[in-house]
C-alpha positions as CSV (number, residue, x, y, z in Angstrom):
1,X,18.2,4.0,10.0
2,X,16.4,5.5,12.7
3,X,13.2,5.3,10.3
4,X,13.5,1.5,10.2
5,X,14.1,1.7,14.0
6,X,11.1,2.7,15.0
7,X,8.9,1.0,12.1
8,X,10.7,-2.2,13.7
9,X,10.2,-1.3,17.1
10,X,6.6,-0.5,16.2
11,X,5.7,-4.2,14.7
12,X,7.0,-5.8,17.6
13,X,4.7,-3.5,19.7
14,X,1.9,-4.9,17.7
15,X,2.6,-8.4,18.3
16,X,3.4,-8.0,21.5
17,X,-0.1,-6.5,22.3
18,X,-1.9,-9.0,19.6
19,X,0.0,-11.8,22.3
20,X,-1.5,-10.2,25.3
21,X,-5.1,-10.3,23.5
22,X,-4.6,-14.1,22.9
23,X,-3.9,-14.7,26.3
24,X,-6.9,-12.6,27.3
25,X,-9.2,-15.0,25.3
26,X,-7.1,-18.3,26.8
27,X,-5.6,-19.2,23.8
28,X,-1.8,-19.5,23.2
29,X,0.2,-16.5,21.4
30,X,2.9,-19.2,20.2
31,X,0.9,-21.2,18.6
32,X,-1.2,-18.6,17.1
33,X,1.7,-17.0,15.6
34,X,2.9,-20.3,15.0
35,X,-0.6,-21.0,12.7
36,X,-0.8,-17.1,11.5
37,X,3.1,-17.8,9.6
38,X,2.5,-21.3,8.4
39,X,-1.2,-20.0,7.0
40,X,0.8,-17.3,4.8
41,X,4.3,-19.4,4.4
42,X,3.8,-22.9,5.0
43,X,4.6,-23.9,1.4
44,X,4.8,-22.6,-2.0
45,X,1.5,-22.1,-2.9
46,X,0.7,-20.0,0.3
47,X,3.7,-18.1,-0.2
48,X,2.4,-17.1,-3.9
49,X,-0.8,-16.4,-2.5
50,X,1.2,-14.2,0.3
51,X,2.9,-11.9,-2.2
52,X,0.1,-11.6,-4.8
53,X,-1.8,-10.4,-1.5
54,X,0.7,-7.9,-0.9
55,X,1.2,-6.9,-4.5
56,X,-1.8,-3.8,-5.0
57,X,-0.5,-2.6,-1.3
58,X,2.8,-2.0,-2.9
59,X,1.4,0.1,-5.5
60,X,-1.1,1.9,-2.6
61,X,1.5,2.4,0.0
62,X,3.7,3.9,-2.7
63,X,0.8,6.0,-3.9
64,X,0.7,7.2,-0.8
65,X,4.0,7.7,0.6
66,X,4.8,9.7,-2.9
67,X,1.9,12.0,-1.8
68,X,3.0,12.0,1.7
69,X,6.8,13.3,0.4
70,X,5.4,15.9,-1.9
71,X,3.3,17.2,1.1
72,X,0.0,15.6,-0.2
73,X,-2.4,13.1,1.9
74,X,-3.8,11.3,-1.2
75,X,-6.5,9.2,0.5
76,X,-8.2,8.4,-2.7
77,X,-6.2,5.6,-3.8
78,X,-9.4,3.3,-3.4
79,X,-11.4,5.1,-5.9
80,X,-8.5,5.5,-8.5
81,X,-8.0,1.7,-7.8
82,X,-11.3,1.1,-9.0
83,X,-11.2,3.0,-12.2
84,X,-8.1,1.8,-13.6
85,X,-9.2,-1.7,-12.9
86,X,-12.7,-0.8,-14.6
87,X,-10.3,0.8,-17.5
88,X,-7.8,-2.6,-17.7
89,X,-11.2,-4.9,-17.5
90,X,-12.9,-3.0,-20.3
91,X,-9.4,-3.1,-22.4
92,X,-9.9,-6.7,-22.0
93,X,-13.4,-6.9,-23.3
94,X,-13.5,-5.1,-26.2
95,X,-10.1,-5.4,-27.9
96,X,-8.9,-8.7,-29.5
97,X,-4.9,-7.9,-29.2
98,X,-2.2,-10.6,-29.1
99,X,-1.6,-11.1,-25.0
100,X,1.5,-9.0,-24.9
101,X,0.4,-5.9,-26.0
102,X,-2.8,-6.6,-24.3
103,X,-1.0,-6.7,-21.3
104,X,0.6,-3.9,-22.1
105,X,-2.2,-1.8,-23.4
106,X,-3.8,-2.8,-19.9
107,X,-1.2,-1.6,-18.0
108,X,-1.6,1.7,-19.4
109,X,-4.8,2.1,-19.3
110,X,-5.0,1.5,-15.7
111,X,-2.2,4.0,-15.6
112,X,-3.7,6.7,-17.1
113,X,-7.3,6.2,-15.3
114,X,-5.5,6.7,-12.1
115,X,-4.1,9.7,-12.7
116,X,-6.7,11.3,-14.5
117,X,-9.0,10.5,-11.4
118,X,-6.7,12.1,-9.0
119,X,-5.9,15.1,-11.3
120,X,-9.2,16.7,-10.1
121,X,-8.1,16.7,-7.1
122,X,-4.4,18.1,-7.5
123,X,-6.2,20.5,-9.9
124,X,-8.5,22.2,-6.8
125,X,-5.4,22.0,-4.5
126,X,-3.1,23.6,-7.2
127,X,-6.0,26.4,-8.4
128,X,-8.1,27.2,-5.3
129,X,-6.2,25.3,-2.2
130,X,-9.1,22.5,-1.5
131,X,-7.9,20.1,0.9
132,X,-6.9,17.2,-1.2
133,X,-8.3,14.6,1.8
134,X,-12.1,15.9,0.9
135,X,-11.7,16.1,-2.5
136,X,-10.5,12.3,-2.6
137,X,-12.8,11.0,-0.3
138,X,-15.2,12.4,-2.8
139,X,-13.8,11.0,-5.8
140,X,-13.6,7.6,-4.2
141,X,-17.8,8.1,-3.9
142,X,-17.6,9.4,-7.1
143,X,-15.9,6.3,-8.5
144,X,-18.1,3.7,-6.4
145,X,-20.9,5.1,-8.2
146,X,-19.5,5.0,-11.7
147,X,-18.8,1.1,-11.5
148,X,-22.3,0.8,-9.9
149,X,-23.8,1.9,-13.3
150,X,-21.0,1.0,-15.6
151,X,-19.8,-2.7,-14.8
152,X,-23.9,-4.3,-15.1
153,X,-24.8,-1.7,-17.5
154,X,-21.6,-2.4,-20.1
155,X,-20.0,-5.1,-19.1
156,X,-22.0,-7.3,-16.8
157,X,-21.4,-10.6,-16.4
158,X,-23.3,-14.0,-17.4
159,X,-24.8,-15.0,-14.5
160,X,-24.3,-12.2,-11.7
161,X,-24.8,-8.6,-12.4
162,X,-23.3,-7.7,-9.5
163,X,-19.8,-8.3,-11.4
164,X,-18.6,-7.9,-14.7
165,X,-17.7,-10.9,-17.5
166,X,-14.8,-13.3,-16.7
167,X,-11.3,-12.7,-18.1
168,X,-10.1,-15.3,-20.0
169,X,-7.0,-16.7,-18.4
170,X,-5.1,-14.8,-21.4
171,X,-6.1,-11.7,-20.2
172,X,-5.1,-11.4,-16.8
173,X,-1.6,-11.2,-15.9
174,X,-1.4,-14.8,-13.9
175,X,0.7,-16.6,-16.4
176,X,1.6,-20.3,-16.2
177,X,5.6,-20.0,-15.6
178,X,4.4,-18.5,-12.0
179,X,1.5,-20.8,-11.2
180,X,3.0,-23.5,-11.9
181,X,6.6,-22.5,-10.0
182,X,4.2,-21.7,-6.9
183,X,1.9,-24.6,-6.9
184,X,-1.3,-23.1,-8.4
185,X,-1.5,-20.0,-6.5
186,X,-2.6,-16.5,-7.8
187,X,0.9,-15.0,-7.9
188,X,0.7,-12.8,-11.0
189,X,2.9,-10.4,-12.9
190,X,1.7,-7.2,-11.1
191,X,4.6,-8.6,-8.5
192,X,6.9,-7.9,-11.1
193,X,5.3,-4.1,-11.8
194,X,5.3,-3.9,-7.8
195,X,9.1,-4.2,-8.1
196,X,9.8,-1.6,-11.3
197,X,7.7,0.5,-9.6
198,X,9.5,0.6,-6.0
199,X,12.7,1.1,-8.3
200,X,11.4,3.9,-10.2
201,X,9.5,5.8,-7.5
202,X,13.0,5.5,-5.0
203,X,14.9,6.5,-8.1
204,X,12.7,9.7,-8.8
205,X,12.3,10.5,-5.3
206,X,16.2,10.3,-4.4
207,X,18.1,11.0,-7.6
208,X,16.4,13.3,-9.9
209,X,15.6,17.1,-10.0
210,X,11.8,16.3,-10.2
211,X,12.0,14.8,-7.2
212,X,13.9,17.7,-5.3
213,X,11.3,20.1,-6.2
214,X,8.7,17.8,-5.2
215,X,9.5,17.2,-1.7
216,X,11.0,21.2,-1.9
217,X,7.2,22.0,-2.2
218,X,6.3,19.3,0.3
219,X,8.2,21.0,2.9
220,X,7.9,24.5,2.4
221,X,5.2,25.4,-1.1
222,X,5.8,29.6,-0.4
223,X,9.5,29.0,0.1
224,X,9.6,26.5,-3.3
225,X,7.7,29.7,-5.1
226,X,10.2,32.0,-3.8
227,X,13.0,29.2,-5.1
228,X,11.7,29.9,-8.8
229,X,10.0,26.4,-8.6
230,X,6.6,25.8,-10.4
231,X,4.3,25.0,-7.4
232,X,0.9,24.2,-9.0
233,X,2.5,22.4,-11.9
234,X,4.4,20.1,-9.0
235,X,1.1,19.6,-7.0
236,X,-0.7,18.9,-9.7
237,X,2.3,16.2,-11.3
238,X,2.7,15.0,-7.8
239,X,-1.3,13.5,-7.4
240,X,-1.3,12.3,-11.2
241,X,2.1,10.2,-10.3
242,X,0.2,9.2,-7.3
243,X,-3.2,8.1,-8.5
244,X,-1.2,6.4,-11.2
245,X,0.5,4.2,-8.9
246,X,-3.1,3.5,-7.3
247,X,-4.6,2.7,-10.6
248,X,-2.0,-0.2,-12.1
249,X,-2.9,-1.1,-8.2
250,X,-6.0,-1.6,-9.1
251,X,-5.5,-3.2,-12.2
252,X,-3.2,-6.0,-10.5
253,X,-6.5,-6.7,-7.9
254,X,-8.9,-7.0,-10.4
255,X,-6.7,-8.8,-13.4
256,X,-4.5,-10.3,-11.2
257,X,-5.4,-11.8,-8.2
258,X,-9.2,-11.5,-9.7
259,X,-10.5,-12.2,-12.8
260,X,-13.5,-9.5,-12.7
261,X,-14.4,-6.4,-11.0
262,X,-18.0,-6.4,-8.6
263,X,-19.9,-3.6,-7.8
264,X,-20.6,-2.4,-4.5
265,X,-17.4,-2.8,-3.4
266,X,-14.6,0.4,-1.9
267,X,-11.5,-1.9,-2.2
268,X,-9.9,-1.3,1.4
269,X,-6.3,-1.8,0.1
270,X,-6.6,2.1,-1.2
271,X,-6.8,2.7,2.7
272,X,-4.6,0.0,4.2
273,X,-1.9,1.9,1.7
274,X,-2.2,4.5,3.9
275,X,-1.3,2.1,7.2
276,X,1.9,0.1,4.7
277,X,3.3,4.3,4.2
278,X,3.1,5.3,8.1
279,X,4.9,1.4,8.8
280,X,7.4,2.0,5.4
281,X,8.0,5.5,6.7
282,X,7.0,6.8,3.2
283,X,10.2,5.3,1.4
284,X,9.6,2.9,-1.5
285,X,12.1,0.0,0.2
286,X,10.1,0.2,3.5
287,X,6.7,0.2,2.0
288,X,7.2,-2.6,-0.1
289,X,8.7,-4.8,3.3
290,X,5.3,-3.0,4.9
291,X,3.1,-4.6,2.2
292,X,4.6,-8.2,2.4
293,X,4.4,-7.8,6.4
294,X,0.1,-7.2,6.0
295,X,0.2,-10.0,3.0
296,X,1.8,-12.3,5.7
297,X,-1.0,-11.3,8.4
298,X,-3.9,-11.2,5.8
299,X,-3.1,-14.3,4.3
300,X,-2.7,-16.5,7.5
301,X,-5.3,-15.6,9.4
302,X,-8.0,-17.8,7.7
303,X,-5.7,-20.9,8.4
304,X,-4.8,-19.3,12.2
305,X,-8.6,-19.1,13.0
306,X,-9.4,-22.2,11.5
307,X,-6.6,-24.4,13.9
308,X,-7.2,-22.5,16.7
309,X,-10.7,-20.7,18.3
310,X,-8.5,-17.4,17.7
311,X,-11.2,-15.3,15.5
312,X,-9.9,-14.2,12.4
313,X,-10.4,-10.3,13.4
314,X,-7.3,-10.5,15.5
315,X,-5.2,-10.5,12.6
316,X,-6.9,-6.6,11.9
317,X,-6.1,-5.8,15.4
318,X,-2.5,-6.4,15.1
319,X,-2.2,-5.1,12.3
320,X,-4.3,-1.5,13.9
321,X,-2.0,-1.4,16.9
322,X,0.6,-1.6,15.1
323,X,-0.3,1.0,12.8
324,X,-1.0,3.0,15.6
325,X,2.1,2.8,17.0
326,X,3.8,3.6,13.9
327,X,2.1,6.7,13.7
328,X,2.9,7.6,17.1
329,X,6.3,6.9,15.9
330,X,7.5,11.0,17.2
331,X,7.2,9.4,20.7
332,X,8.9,6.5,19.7
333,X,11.7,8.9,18.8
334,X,11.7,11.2,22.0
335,X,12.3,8.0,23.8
336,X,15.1,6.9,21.7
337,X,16.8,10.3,22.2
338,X,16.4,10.1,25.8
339,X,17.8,6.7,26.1
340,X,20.8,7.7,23.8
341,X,21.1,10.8,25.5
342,X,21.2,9.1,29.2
343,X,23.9,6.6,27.9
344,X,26.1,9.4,26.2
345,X,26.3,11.6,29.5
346,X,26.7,8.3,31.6
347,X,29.9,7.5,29.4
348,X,30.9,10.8,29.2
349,X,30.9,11.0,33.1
350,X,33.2,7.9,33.1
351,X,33.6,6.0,36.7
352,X,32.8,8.5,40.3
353,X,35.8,8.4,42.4
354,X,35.4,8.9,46.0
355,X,38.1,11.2,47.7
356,X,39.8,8.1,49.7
357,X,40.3,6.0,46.8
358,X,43.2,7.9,45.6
């Protein structure tokens, strides 16, 4: 409860201050709001377009926040992004399966790139205590560089070689039930893997004995090891599970709300996961609220700046502030103590009497 308090208290802080900037550059923070909320949820289409948006920051913001509980900062989620889209785009290429378990074999395969690309990095934590944040910046370089030679040298595409061949419609996972029940838009099934995954993740994390001695090592890995608990086989599980989650990320970007992958490109929703964990406060329910909260500001700001002289950078502003205020969120806190604090010794106290009254 307090959690949500202070992630709450936090967005409202954001908008507040992204208000005072409008006003600082004459225009008006009601209508810009006004423009930013019909621009993501005006009608059905932009509300498709809204929640496929915020569908591969689910699966970042869980990556994560399931880091962040097992007393990891996985900051790679952009690179293992990358590869299990690469890994889902070149299932789609070369194999000729019936859509379901193309799909499915998809899926997977994005799945398994992930956490083979972040099991380097649990692997040097685990074995010789590197700090997981250098090791996945590196493997996001390392990852850049590998679709910079793969995608134009494999499985580049007819016109551009900046990007790879074109999915057919069959082998992404838009599907006609959903375009058609939101207008056209670019909703896709990933939304639908966003939501097992939130269930699963909350269910491992809250009700199962993996998920005990994973946040047990999170807190405290020498007092775990004194516990009897396997430390470097929990790091290690702990970053596969999480680059997992980055990698069927990726493969809802690229065969989702995309229909190819380009090189040259670090998507930034591997590091705006880290901003939807610090607003979810690193619980699968928040971040998934967290990630539909950034879909709403992404996806309005094009129609915000294009009714108003607002630029379309404000929305990142907000969205920084915010972010920033959420990580200050121990502040937040001391000033929530204080105030409930105050209000308990006032009541306490009860009502002065002066001598004459009685």
């Amino acid at each position: 409860m307090r959690n949500t308090i202070v992630s709450l208290i936090s967005i409202i802080l954001g908008l507040v201050a992204g208000g005072i900037l409008m006003l600082f550059i004459g225009s008006n923070p009601i209508e810009g709001y006004s423009y930013l909320l019909q621009g993501a949820l005006k009608n059905l289409e932009r509300i498709g377009n809204t929640l496929a948006t915020a569908t591969p920051l689910v699966f970042t913001g869980l990556s994560v926040a399931f880091a962040f509980r097992t007393g990891l900062f996985n900051i790679g989620a952009s690179g293992q992004m990358l590869v299990g889209g690469l890994a889902a785009t070149a299932v789609a290429l070369t194999f000729d399966f019936s859509r379901p378990i193309l799909l499915l074999v998809m899926v997977l395969a994005g799945l398994v790139a992930g956490a083979l690309w972040a099991f380097v990095p649990g692997l040097l934590k685990a074995k010789f205590n590197v700090h997981e944040v250098v090791s996945t910046i590196m493997m996001n370089w390392i990852a850049y560089w590998t679709i910079y030679y793969i995608v134009p040298g494999y499985f580049k595409g007819e016109f551009l070689e900046t990007e790879s061949k074109k999915l057919a419609e069959s082998e992404t996972l838009r599907t006609p039930f959903l375009t058609n029940m939101f207008d056209g838009s670019y909703i896709n099934l990933g939304l639908f893997l966003a939501v097992i995954a939130v269930i699963i993740i909350a269910f491992i994390i809250d009700k199962t004995t993996l998920g005990f001695e994973l946040k047990a090592v999170g807190f405290n890995r020498f007092a775990a090891e004194y516990a009897g608990m396997k430390v470097n086989r929990n790091i290690i599980l702990s970053m596969l599970i999480s680059g997992a989650l980055a990698g069927v990320g990726g493969v809802a970007l690229y065969t989702g709300n995309a229909s190819s992958i380009q090189i040259g490109i670090l998507p930034a929703q591997g590091y705006d996961g880290i901003a939807v964990a610090l607003l979810g406060a690193n619980h699968p329910v928040g971040v998934f609220f967290a990630a539909v909260l950034f879909g709403i500001l992404y996806s309005g700001t094009g129609f915000m700046n294009a009714m108003t002289e607002i630029p379309p950078e404000l929305a990142n502003t907000i969205i920084a502030i915010i972010i920033y205020f959420a990580a200050t969120s121990v502040m937040i806190e001391r000033l929530l103590n204080k105030f409930k604090a105050r209000k308990s010794n006032k009541d306490k106290s009860g009502p002065v009497v002066e001598k004459g009254d009685s």
